[in-house]
Backbone bond lengths (Angstrom), bond angles and torsions (degrees), N, CA, C in turn:
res aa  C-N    CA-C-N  psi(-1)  N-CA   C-N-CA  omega(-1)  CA-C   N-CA-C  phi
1 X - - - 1.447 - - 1.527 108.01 -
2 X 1.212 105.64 138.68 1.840 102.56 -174.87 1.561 95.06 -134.07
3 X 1.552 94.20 119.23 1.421 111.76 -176.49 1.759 114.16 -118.59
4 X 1.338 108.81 127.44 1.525 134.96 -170.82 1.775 100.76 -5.55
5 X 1.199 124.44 -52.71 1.497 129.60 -124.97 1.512 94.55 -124.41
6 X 1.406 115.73 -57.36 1.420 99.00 156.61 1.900 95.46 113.33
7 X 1.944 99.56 23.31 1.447 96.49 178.65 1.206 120.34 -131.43
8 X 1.307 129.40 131.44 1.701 147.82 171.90 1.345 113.09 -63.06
9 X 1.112 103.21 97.82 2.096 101.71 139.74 1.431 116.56 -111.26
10 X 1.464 82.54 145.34 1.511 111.87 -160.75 1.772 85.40 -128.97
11 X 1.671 117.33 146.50 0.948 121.49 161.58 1.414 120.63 -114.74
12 X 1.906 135.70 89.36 1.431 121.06 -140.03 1.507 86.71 -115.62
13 X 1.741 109.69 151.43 1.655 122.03 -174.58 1.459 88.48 -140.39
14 X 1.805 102.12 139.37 1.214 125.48 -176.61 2.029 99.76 -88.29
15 X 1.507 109.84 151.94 1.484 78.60 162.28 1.524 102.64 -90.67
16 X 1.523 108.92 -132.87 1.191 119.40 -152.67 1.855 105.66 -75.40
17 X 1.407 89.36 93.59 1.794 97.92 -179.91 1.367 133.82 -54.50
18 X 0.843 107.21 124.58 2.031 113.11 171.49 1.493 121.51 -77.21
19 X 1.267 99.50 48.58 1.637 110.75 -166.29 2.085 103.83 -62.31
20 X 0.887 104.45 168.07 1.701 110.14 174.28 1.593 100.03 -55.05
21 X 1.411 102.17 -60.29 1.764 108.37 169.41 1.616 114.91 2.99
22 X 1.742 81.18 -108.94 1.426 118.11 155.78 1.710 114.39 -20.19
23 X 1.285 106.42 -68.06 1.695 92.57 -179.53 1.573 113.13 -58.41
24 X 1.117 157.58 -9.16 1.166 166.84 -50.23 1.547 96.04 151.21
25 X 1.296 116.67 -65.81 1.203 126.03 -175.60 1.588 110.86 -71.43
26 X 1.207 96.07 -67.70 1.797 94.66 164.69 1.586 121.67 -35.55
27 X 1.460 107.69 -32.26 1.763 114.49 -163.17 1.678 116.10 76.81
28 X 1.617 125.28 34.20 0.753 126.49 167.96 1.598 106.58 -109.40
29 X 1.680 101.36 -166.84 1.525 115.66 148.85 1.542 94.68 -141.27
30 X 1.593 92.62 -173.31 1.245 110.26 -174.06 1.875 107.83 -65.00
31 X 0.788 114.22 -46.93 1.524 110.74 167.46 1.375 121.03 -53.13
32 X 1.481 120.70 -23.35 1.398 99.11 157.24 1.371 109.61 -149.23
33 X 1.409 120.70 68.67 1.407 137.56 157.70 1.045 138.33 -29.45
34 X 1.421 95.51 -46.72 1.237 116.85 -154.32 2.274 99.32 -71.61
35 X 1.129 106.79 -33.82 1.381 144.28 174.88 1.935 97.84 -45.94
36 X 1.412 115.49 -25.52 1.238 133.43 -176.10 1.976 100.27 -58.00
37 X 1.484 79.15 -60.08 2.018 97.16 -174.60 1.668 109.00 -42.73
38 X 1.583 126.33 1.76 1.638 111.58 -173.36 1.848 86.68 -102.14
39 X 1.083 119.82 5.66 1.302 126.17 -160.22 1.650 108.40 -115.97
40 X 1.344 116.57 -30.29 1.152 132.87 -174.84 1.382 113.30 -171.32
41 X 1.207 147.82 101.56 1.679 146.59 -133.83 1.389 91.97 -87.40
42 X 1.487 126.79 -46.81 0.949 119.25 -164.10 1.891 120.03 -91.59
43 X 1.097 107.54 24.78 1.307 127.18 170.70 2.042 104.03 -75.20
44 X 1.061 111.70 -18.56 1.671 131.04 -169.81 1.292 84.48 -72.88
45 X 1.610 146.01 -38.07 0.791 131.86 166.18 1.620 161.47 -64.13
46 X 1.362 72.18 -10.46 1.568 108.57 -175.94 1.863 115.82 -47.01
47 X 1.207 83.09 155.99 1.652 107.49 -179.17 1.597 116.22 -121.58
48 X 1.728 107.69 107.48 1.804 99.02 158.89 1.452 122.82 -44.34
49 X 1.334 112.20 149.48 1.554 110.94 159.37 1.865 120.78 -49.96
50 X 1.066 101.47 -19.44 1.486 108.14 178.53 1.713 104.48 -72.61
51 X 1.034 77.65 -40.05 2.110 76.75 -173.14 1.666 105.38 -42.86
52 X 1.990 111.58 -45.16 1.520 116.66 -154.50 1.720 80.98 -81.96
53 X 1.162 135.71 -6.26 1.554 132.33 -156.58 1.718 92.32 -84.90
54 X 1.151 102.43 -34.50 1.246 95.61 -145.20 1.839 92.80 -107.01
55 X 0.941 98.66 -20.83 2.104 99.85 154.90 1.665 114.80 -60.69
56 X 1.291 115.69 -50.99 1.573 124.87 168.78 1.615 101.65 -65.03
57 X 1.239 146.42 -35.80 1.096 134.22 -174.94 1.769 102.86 -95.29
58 X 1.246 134.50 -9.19 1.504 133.26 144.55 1.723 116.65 -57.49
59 X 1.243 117.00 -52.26 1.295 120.24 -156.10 1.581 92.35 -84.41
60 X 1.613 134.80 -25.72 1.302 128.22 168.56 1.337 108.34 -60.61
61 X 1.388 129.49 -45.89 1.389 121.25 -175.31 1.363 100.48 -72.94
62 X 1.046 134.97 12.18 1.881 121.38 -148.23 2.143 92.19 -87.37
63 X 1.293 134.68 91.35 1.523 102.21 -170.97 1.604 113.02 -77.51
64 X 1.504 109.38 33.01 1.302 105.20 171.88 1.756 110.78 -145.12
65 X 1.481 96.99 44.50 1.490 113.74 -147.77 2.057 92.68 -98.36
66 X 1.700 111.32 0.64 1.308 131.57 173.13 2.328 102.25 -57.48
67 X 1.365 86.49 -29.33 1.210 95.12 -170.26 1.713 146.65 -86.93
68 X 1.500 84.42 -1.00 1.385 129.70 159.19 1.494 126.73 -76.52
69 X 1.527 85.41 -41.75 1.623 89.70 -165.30 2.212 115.16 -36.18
70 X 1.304 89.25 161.86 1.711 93.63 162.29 2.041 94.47 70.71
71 X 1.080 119.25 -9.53 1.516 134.35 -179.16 1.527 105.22 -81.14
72 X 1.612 103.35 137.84 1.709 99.58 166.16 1.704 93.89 -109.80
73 X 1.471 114.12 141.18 1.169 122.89 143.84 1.087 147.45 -160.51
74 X 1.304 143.41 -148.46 0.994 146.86 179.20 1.428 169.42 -28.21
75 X 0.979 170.43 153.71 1.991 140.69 125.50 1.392 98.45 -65.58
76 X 1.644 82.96 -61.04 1.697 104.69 -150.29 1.618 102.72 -65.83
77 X 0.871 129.72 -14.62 1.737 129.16 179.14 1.237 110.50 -94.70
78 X 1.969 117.65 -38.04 1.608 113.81 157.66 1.067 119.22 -53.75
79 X 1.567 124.57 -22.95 1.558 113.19 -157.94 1.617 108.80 -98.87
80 X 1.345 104.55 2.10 2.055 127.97 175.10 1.578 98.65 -95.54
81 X 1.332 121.39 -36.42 1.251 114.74 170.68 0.984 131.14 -56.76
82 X 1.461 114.03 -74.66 1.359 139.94 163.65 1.245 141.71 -63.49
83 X 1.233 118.57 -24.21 1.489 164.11 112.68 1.666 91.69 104.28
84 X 1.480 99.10 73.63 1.680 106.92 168.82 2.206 101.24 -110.68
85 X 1.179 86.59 169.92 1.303 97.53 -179.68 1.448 117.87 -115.44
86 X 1.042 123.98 175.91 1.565 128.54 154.86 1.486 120.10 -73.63
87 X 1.461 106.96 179.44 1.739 81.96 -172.42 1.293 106.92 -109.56
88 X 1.664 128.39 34.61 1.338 122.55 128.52 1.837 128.68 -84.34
89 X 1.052 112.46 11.99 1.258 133.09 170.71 2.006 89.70 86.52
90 X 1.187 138.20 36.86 1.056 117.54 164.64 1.884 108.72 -94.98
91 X 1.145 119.02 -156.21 1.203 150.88 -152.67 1.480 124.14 175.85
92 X 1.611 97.25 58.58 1.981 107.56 -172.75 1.378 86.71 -77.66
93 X 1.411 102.92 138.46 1.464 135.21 146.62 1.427 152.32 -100.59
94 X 1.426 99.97 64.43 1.158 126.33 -156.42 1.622 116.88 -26.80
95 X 1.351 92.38 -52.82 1.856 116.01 -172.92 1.790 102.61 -59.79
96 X 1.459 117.52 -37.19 1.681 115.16 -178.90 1.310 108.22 -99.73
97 X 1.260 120.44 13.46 1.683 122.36 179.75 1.451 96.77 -106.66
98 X 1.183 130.39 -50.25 1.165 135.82 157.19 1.110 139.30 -39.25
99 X 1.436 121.39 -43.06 1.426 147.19 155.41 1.482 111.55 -54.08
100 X 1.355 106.73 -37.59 2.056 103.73 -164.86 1.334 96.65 -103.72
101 X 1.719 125.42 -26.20 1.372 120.93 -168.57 1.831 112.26 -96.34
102 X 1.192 98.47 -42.29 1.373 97.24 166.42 1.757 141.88 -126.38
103 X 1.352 104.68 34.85 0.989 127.82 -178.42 1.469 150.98 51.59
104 X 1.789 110.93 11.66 0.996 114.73 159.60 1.297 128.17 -91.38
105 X 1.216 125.07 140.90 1.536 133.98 -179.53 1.562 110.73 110.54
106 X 1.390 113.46 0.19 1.737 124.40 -166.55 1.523 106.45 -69.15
């Protein structure tokens, strides 16, 4: 589709973020996060802000990223695409952690 102006919206959602907040709230840091999950299990799932950084910095390089537009998505589905990680080298998937752990979307 070739539209006048030549601009993309994209609507992109992090899953469950590891914001400073959040670590804060949990009573962790990033060094030991993971320590979050006795507090809320599914915090193990979590995503840095870098993870959604680096989905917005995929879809900028994307030169066919016109094709998205009007689309809502992802981290965790950019990061199967594009296949970047977080910067503990994971690849949380918010949308199938969610699905298997708490049962919507089954």
């Amino acid at each position: 589709m070739s539209l006048p102006y030549n601009i993309c919206a994209i609507a992109l959602t992090p899953g469950f973020l590891r914001s400073e907040a959040m670590l804060e709230y949990f009573g962790v840091t990033e060094e030991n996060w993971q320590d979050g999950a006795n507090k809320d299990p599914h915090f193990i799932a979590s995503e840095t802000p870098f993870y959604i950084g680096r989905a917005i910095a995929s879809l900028a390089a994307d030169p066919n990223i016109m094709h998205k537009s009007g689309q809502v998505l992802s981290s965790w589905e950019l990061a199967q695409e594009y296949g970047f990680t977080d910067i503990d080298g994971r690849q949380p998937n918010w949308g199938k952690y969610f699905a298997e752990h708490v049962g919507i979307g089954k």
